[in-house]
N, C-alpha and C positions, 0 to 999 in steps of 0.2 A: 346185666345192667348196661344200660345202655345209654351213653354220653350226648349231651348236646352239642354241636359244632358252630360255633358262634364265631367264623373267619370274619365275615362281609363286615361292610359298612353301611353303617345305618343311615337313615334319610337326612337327617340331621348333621352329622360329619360331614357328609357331600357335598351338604349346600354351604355348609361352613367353608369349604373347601375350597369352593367354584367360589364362595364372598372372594373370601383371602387373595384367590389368585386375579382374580378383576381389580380389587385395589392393587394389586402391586402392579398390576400393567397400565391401568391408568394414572399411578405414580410414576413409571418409568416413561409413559406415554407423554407427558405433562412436561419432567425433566427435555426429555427429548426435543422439543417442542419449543421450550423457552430457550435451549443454545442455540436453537437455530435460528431463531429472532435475535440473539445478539449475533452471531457471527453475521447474519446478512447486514445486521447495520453497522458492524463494523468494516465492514466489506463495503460499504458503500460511503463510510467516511473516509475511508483509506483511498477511494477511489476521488472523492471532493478535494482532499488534502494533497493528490497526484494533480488535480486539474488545476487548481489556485497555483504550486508553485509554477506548474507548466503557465499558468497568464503569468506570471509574474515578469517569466523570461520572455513575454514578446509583447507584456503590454503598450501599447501602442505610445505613450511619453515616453518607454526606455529607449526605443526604437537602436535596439543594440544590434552591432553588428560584429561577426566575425574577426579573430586579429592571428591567432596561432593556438594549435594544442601543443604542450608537453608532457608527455603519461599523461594520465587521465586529472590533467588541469586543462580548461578552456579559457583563452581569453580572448573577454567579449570588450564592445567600447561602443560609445556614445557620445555619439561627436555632438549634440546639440548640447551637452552640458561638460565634453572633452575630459571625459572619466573612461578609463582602464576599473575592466572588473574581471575577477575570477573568478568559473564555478569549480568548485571541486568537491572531494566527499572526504571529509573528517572525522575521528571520532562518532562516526554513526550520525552525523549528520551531514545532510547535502548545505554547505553554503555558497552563499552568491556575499564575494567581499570586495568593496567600493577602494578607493585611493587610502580614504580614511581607516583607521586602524580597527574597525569594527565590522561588523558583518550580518547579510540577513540571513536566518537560517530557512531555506526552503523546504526541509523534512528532516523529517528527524527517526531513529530507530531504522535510518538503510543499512543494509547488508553488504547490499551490491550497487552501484550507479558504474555506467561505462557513459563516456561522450563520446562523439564517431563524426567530424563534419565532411559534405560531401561534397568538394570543391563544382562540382561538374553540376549539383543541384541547387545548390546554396541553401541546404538544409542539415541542420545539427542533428542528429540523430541519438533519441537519449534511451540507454536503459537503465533500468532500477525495479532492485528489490526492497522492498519496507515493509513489515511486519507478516513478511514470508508469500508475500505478493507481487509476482511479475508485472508490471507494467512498462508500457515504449509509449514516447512521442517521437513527433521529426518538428521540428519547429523551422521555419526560412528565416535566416539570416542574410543578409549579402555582407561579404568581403570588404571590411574595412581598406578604401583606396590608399594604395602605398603600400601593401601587406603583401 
């Protein structure tokens, strides 16, 4: 007597098979697809949110200038309005704080912020990390006369 051997897969199974595995690559394709639309637009807020505070510090009515660093405090001043301010990093946030007891906060969620100014350039040199993104400006300051 003699047995039938019925290993293979049928036509049917196959295609079932080959369905199965296209939706789940076009599932994962899909997934794939939409993090990378968020993270570039995050990436690109984070990059907006980098250039607003950087105008903040040279908008043209602060017209701030240079006065002294100590650690990683800068102090900037403003002789048309004869305000002393400080940048420095707190708390995971960069602020910029006036005579007045309050403060504007330039970013927030940094890591890292270094200030660096370069007497011989008259340019502040900033780095910072914020939401695990490196970014540098050099912004020109001149030297507060007297300083």
């Amino acid at each position: 007597m003699m047995r039938k051997n019925n290993h293979g897969f049928t036509l049917f199974e196959t295609l079932l098979t080959l369905l199965l595995t296209v939706m789940i690559l076009l599932t994962f394709s899909f997934a794939m697809n939409t993090s990378n639309k968020i993270n570039g637009g995050t990436k690109s807020q984070d990059f907006f949110k980098w250039q607003q505070a950087m105008d903040a510090l040279s908008y043209e009515s602060m017209r701030l200038k240079f006065v002294s660093q100590s650690g990683n405090v800068t102090k900037l001043y403003n002789e048309s309005t004869n305000k002393e301010y400080l940048l420095y990093l707190k708390d995971g946030v960069l602020k910029l704080t006036g005579d007045e007891s309050g403060y504007q906060p330039l970013l927030d969620d940094v890591s890292f912020f270094n200030a660096l100014y370069d007497k011989e350039e008259y340019t502040l040199k900033i780095r910072s990390k914020f939401h695990g993104r490196d970014y540098y400006s050099e912004l020109v300051l001149p030297i507060r006369k007297g300083e």
